[in-house]
TIVO-2410 file (N, C-alpha, C; in nm, 3 decimals):
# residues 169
REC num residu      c1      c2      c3 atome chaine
REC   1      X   0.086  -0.118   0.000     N      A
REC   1      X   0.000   0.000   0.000    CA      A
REC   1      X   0.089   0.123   0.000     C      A
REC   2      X   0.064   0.216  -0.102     N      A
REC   2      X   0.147   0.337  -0.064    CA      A
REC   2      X   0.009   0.456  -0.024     C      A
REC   3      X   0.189   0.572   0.012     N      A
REC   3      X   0.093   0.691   0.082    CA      A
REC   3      X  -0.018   0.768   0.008     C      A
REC   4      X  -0.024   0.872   0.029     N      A
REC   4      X  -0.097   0.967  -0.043    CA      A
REC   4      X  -0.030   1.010  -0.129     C      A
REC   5      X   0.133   1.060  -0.102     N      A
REC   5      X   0.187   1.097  -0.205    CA      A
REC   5      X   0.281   1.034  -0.296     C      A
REC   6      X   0.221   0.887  -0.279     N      A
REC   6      X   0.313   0.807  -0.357    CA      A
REC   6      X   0.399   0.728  -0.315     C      A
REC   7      X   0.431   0.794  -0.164     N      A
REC   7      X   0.567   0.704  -0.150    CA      A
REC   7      X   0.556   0.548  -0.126     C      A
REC   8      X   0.614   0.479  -0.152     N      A
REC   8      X   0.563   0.322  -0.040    CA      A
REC   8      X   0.698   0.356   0.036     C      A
REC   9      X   0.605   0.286   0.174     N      A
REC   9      X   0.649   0.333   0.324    CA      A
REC   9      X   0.747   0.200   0.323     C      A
REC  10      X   0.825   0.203   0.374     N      A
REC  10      X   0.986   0.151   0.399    CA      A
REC  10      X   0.974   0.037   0.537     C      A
REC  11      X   1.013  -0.105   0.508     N      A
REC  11      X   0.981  -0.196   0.573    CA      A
REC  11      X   1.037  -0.156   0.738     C      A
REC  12      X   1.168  -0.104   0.742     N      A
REC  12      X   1.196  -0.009   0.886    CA      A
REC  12      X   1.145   0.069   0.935     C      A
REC  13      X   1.037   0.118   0.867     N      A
REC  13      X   0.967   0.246   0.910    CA      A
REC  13      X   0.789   0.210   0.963     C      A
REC  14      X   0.766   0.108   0.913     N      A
REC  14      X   0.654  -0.008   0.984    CA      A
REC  14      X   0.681  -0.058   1.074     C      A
REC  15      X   0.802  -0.126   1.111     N      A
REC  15      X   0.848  -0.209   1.187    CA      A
REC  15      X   0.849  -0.091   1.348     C      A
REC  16      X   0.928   0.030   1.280     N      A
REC  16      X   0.929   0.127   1.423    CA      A
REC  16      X   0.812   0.157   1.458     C      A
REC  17      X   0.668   0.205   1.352     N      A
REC  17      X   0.599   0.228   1.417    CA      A
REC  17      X   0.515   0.098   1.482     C      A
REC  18      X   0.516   0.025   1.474     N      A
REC  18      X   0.480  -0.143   1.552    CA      A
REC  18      X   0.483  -0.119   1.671     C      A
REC  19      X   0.640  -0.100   1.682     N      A
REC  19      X   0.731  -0.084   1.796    CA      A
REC  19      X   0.651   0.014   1.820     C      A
REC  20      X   0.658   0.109   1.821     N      A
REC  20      X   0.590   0.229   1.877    CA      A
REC  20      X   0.439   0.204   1.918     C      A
REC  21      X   0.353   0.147   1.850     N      A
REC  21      X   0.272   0.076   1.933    CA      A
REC  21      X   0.244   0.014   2.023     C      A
REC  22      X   0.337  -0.093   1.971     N      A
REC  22      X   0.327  -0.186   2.138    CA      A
REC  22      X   0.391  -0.140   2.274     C      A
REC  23      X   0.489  -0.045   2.265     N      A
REC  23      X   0.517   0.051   2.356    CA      A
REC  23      X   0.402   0.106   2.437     C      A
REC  24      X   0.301   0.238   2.322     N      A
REC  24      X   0.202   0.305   2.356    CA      A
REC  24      X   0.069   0.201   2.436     C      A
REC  25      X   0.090   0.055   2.361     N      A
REC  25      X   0.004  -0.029   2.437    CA      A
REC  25      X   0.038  -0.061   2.577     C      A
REC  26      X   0.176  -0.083   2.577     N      A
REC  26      X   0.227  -0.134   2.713    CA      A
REC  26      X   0.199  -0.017   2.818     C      A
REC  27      X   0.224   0.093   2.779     N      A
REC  27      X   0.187   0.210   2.859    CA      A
REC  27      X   0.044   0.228   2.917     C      A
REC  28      X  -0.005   0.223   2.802     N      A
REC  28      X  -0.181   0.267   2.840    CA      A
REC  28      X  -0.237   0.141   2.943     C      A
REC  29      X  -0.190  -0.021   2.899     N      A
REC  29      X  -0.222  -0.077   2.990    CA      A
REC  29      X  -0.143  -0.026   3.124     C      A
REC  30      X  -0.038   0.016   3.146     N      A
REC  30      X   0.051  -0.012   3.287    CA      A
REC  30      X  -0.069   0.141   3.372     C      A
REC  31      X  -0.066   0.268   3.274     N      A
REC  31      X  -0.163   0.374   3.333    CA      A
REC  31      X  -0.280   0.358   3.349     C      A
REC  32      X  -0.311   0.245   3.278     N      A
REC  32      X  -0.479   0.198   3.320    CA      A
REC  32      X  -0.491   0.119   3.503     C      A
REC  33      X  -0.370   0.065   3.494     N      A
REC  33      X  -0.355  -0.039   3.590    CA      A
REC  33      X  -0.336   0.118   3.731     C      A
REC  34      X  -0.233   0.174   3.688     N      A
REC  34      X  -0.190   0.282   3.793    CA      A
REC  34      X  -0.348   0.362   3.843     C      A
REC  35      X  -0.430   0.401   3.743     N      A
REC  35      X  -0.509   0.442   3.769    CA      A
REC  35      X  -0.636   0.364   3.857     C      A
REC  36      X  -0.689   0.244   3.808     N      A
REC  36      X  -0.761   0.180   3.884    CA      A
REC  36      X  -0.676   0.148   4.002     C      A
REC  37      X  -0.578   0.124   4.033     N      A
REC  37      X  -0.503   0.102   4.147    CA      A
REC  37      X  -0.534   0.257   4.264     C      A
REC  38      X  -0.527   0.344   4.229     N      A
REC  38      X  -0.550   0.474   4.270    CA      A
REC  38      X  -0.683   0.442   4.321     C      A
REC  39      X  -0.803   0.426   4.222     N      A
REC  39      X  -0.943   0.426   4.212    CA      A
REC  39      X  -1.019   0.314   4.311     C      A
REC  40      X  -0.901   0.229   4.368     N      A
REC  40      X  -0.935   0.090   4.447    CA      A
REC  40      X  -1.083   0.023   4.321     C      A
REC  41      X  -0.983   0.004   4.215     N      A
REC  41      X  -1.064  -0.112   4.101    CA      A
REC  41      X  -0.978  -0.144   4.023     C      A
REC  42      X  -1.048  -0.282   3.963     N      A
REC  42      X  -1.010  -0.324   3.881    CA      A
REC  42      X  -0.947  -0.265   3.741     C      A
REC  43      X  -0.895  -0.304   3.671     N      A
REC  43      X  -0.810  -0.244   3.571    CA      A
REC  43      X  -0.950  -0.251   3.415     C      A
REC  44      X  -0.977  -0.382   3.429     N      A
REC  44      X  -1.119  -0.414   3.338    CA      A
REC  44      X  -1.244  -0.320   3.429     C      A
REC  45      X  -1.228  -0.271   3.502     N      A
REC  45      X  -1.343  -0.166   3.560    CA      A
REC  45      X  -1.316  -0.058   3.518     C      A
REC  46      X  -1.207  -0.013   3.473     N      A
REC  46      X  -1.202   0.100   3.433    CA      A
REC  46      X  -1.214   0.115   3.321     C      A
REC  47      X  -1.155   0.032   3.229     N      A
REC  47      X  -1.179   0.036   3.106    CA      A
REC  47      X  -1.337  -0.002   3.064     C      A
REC  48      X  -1.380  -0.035   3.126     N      A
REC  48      X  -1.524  -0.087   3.110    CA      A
REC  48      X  -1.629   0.052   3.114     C      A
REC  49      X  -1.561   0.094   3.239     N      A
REC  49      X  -1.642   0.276   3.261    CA      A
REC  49      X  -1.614   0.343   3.160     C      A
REC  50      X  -1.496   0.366   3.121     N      A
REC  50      X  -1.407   0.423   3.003    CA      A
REC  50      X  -1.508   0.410   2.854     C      A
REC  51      X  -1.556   0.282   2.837     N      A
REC  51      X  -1.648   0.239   2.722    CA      A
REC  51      X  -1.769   0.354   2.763     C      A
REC  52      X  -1.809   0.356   2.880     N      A
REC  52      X  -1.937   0.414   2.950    CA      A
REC  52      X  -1.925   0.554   2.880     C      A
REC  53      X  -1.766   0.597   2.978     N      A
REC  53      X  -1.800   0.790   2.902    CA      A
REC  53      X  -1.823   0.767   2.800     C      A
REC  54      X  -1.733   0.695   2.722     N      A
REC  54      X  -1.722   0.736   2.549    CA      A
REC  54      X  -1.828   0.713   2.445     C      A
REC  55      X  -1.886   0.610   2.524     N      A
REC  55      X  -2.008   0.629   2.426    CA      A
REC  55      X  -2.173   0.605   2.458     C      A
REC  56      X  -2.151   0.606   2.640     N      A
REC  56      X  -2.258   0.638   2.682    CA      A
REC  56      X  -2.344   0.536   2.733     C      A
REC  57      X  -2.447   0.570   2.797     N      A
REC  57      X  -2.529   0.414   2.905    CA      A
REC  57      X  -2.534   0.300   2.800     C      A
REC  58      X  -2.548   0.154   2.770     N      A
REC  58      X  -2.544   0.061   2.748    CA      A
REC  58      X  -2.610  -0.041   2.823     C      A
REC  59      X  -2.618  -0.169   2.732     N      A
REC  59      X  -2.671  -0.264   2.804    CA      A
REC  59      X  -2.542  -0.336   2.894     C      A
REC  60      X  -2.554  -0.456   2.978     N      A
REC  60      X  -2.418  -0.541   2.974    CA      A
REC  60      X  -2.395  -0.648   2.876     C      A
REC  61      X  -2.488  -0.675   2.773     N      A
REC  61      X  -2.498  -0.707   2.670    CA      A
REC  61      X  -2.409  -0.676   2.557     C      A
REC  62      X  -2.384  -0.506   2.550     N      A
REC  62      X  -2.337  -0.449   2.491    CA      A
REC  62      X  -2.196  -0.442   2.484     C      A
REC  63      X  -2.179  -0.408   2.662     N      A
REC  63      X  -2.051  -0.414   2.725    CA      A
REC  63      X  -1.942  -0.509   2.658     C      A
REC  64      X  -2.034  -0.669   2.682     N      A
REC  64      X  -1.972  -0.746   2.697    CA      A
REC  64      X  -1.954  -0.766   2.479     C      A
REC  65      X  -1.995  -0.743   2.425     N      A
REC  65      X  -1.990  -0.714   2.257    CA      A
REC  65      X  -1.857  -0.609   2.278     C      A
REC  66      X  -1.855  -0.523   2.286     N      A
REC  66      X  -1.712  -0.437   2.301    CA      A
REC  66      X  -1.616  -0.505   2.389     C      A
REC  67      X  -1.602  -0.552   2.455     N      A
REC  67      X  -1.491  -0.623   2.540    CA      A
REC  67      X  -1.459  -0.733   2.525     C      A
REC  68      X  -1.549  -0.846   2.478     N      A
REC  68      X  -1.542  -0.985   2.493    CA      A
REC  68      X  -1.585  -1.047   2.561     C      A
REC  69      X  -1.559  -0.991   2.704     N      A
REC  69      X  -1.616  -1.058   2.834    CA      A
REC  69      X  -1.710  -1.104   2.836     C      A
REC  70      X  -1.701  -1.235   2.964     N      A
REC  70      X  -1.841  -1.323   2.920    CA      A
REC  70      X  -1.929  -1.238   3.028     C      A
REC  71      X  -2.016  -1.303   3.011     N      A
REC  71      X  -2.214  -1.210   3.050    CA      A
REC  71      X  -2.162  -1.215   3.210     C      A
REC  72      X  -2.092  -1.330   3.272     N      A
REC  72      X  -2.097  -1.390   3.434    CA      A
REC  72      X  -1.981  -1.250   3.514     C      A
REC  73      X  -1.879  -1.242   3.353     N      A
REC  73      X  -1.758  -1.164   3.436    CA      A
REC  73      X  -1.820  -1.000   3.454     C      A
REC  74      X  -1.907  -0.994   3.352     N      A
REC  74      X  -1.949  -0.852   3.305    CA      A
REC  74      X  -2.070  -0.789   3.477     C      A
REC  75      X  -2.125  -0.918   3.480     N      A
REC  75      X  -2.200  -0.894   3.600    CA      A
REC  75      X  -2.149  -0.823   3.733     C      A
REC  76      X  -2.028  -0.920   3.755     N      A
REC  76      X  -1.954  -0.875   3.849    CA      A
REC  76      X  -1.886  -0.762   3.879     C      A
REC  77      X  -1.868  -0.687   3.751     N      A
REC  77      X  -1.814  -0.574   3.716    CA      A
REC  77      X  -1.866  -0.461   3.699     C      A
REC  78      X  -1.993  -0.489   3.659     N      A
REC  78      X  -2.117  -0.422   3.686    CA      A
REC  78      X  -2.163  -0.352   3.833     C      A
REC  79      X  -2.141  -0.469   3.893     N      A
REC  79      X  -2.178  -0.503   4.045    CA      A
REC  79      X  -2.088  -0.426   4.146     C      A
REC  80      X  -1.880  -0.403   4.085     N      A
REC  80      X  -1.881  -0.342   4.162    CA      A
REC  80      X  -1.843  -0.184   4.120     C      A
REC  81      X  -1.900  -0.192   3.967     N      A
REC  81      X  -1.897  -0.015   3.986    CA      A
REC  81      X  -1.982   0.038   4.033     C      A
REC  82      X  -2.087  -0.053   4.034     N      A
REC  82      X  -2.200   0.014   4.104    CA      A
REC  82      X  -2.178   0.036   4.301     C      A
REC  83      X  -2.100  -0.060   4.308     N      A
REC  83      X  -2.057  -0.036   4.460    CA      A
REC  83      X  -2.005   0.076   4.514     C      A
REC  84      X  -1.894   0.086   4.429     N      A
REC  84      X  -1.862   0.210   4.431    CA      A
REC  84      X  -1.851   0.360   4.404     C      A
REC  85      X  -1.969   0.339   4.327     N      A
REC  85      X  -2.067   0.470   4.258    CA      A
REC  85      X  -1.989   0.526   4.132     C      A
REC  86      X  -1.954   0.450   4.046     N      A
REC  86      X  -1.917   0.507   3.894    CA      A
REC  86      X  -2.008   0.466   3.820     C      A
REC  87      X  -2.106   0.401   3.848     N      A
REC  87      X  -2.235   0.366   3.768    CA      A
REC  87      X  -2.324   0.281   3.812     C      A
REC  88      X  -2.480   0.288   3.752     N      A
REC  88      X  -2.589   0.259   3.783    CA      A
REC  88      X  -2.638   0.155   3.719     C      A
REC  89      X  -2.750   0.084   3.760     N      A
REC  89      X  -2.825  -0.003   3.635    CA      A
REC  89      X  -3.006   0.115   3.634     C      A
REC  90      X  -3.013   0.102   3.490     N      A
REC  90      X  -3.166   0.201   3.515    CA      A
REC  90      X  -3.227   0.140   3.402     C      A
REC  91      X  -3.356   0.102   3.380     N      A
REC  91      X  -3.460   0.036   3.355    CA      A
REC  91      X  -3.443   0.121   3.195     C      A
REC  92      X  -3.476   0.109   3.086     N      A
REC  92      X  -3.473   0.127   2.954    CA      A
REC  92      X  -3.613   0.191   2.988     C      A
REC  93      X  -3.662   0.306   2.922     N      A
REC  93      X  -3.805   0.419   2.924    CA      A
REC  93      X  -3.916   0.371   2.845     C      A
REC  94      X  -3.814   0.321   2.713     N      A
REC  94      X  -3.911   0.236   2.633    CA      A
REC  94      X  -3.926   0.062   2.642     C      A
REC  95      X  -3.849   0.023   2.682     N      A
REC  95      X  -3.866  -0.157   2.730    CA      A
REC  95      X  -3.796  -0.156   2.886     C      A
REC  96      X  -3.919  -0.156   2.979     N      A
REC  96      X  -3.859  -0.191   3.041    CA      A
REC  96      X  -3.831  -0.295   3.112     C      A
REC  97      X  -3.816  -0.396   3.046     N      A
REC  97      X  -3.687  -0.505   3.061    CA      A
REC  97      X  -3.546  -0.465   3.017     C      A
REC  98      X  -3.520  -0.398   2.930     N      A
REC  98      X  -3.385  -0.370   2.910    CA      A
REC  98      X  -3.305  -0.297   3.017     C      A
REC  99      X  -3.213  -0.304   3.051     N      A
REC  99      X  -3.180  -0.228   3.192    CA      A
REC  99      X  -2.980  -0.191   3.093     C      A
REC 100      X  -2.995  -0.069   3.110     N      A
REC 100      X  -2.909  -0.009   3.087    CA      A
REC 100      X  -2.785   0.044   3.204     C      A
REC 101      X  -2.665   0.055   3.170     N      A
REC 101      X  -2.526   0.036   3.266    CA      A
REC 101      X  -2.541   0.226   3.211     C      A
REC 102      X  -2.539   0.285   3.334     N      A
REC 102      X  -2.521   0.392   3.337    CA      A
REC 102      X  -2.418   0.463   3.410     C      A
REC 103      X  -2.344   0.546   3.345     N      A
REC 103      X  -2.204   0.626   3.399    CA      A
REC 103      X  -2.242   0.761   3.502     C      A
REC 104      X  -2.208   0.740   3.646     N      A
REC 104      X  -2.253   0.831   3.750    CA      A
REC 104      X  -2.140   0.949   3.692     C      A
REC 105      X  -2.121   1.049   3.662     N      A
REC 105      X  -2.053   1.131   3.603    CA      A
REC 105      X  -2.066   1.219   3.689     C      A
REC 106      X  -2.091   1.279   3.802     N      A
REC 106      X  -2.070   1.322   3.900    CA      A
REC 106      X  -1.967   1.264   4.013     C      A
REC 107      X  -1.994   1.148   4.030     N      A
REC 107      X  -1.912   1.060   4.114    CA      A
REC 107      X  -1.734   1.029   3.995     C      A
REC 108      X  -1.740   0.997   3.882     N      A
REC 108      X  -1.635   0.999   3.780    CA      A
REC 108      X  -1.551   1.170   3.847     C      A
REC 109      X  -1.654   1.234   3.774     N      A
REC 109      X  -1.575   1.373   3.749    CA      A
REC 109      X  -1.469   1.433   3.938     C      A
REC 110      X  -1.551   1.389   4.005     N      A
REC 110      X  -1.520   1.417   4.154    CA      A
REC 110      X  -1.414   1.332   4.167     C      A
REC 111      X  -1.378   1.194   4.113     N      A
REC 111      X  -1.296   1.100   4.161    CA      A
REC 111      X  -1.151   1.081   4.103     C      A
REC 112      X  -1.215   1.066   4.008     N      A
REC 112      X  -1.149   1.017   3.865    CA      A
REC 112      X  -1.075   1.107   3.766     C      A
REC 113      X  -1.161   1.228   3.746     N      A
REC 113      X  -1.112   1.322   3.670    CA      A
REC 113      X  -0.955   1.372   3.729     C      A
REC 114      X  -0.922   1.366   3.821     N      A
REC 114      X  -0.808   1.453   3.920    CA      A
REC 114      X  -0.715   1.365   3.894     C      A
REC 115      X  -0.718   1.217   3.887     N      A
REC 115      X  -0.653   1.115   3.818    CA      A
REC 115      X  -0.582   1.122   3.678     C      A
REC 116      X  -0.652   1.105   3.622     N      A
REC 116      X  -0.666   1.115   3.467    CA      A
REC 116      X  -0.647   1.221   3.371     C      A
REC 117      X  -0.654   1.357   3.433     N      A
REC 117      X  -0.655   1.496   3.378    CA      A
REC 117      X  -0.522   1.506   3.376     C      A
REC 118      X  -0.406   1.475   3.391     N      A
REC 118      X  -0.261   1.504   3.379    CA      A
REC 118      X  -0.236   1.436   3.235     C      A
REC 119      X  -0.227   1.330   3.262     N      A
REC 119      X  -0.215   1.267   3.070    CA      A
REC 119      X  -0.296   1.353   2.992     C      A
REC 120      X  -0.410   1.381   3.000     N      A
REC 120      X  -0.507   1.444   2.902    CA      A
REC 120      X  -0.476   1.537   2.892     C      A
REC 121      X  -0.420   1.650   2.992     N      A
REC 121      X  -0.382   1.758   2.974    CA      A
REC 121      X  -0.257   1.765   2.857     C      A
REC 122      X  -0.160   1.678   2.915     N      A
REC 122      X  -0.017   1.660   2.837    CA      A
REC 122      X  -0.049   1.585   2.716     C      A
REC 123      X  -0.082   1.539   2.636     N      A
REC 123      X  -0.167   1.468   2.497    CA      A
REC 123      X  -0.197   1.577   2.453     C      A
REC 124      X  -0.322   1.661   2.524     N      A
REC 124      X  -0.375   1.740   2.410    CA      A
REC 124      X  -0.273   1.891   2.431     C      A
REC 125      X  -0.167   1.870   2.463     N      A
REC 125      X  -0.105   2.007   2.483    CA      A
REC 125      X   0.008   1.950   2.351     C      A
REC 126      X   0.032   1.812   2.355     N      A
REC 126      X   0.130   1.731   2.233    CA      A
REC 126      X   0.052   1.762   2.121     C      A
REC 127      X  -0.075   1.741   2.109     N      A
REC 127      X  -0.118   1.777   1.997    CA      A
REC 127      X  -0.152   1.891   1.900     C      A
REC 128      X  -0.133   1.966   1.984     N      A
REC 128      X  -0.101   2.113   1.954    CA      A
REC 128      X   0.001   2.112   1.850     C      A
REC 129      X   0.099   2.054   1.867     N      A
REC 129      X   0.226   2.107   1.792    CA      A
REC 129      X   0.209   2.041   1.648     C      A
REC 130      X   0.079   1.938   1.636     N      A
REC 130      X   0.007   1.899   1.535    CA      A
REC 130      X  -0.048   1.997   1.384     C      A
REC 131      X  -0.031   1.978   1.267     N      A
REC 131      X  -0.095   2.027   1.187    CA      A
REC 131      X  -0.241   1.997   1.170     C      A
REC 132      X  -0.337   2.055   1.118     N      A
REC 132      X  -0.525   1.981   1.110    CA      A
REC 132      X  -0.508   1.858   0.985     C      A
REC 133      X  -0.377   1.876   0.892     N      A
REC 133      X  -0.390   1.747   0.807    CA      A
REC 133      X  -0.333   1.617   0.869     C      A
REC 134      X  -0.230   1.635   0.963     N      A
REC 134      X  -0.154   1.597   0.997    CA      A
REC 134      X  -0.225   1.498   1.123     C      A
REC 135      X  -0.301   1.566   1.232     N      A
REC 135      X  -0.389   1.548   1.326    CA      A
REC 135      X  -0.509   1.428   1.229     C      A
REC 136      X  -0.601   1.499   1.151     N      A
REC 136      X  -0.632   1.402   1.051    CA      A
REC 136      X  -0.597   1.232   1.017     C      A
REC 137      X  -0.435   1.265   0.974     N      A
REC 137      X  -0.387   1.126   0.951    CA      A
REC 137      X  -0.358   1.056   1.064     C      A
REC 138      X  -0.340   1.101   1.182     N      A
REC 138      X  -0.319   1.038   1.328    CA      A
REC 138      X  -0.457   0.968   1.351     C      A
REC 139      X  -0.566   1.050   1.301     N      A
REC 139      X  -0.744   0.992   1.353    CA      A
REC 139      X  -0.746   0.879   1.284     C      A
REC 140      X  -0.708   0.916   1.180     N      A
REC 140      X  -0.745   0.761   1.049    CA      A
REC 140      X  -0.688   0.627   1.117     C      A
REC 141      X  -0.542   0.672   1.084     N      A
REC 141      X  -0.511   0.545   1.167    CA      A
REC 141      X  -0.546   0.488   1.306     C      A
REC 142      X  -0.576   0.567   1.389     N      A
REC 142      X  -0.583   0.541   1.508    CA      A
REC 142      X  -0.727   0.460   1.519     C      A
REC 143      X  -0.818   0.522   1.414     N      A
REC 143      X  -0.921   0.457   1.387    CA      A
REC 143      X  -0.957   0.290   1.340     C      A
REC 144      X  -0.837   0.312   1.217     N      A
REC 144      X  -0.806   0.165   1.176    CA      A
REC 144      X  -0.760   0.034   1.281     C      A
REC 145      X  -0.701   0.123   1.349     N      A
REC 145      X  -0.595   0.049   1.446    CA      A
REC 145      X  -0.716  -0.009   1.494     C      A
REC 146      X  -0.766   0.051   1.597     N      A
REC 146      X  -0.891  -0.006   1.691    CA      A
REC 146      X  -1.031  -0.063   1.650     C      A
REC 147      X  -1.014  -0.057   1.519     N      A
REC 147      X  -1.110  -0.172   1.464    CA      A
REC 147      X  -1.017  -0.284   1.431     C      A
REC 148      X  -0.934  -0.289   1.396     N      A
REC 148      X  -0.854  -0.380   1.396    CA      A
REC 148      X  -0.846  -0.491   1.520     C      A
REC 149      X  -0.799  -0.390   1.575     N      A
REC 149      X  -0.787  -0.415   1.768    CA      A
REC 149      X  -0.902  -0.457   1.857     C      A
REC 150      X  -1.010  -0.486   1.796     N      A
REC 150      X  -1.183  -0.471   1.822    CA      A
REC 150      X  -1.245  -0.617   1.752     C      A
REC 151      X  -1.155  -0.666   1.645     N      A
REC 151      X  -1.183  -0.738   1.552    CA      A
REC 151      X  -1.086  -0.868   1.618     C      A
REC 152      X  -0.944  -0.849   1.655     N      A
REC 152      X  -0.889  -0.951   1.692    CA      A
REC 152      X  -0.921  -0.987   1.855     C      A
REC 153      X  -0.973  -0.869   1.931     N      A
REC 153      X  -0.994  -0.911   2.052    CA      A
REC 153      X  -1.114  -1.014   2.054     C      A
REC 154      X  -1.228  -0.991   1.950     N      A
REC 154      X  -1.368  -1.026   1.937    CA      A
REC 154      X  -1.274  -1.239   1.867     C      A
REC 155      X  -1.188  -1.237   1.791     N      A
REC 155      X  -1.162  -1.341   1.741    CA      A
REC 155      X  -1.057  -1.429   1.854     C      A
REC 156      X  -1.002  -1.332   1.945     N      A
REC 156      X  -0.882  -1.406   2.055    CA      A
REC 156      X  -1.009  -1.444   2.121     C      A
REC 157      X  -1.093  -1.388   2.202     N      A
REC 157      X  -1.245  -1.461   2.311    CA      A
REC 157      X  -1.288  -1.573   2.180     C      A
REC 158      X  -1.300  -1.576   2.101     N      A
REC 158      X  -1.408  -1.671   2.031    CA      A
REC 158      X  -1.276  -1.761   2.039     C      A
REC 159      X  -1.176  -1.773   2.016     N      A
REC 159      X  -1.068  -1.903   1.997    CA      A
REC 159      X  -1.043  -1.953   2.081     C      A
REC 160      X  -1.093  -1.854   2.253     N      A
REC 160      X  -1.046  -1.941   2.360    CA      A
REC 160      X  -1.155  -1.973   2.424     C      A
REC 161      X  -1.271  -1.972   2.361     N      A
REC 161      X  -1.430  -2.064   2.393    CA      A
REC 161      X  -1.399  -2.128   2.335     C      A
REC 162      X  -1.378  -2.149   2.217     N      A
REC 162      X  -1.397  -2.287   2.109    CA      A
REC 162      X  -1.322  -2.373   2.194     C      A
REC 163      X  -1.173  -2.337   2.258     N      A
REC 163      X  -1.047  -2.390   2.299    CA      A
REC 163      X  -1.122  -2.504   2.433     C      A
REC 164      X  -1.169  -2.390   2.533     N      A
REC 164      X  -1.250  -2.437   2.639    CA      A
REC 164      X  -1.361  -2.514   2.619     C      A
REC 165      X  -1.420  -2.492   2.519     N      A
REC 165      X  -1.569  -2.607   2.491    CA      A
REC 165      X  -1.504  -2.783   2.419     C      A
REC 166      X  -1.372  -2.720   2.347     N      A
REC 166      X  -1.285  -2.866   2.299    CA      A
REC 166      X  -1.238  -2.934   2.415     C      A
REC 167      X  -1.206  -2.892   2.506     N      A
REC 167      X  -1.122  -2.957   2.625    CA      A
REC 167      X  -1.231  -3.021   2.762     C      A
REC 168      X  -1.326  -2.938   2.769     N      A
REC 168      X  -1.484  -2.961   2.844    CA      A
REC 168      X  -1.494  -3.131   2.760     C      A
REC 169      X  -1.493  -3.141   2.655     N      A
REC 169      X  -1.581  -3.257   2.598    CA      A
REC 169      X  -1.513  -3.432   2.604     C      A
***
């Protein structure tokens, strides 16, 4: 695949940004971990809330479609953000059987935010030094990446049910 302007990108120059990924991965997990450690939770609790801000109340149905996690682990997780007030369960307006995982964003912003606002601050102060085309090509990929990243997590859970239902029998 080449760029926009033609070039094809240079097998060293994939390879670093890889590297540079799995770096930025190793990080975000180790600050995810630092942070729920702070938050007295789980590391999958946070990232789970994290799903919550970003795109808002959900089922655990849903949850567990974005994460992988099975329905039993999702419960529990459910169970103790709700313990500790980063979120709710609330009855769906129009079915209510559906019960939606809701983000206490009062209790977040009071807790959490004071946490978390130093990286965010320093990111979006990095991105500054960004061009808007430039910023652009960072979204694309970053976009690609995490469907990517969304696609193999969804195929690593399905290989290690199949794995577990072969060994059960």
């Amino acid at each position: 695949m080449s760029s926009e302007a033609g070039e094809i990108a240079h097998p060293d120059t994939i390879v670093a940004v890889i590297t540079a990924l799995r770096e930025t991965s190793a990080n975000s997990v180790m600050y995810s971990q630092a942070t729920a450690d702070k938050a007295g939770l789980h590391s999958t609790d946070m990232e789970c809330l994290d799903h919550l801000i970003l795109h808002g109340p959900m089922t655990a149905g849903k949850l567990c479609e974005l994460t992988g996690l099975s329905s039993g682990t999702m419960t529990a997780l459910i169970d103790r953000l709700e313990r500790a007030g980063y979120a709710r369960r609330e009855r769906g307006t129009r079915d209510r059987r559906k019960v939606l995982v809701v983000p206490v964003e009062e209790k977040i912003n009071e807790d959490l935010t004071p946490i978390t606002q130093p990286l965010g601050m320093a990111v979006y102060a990095a991105l500054l030094g960004y061009s808007e085309e430039e910023l652009r090509l960072i979204l694309r990929f970053l976009d690609e990446a995490n469907g990517i990243a969304h696609q193999e997590i969804t195929a690593l859970r399905r290989r290690e049910s199949a794995t577990e239902q072969h060994a059960s029998k």
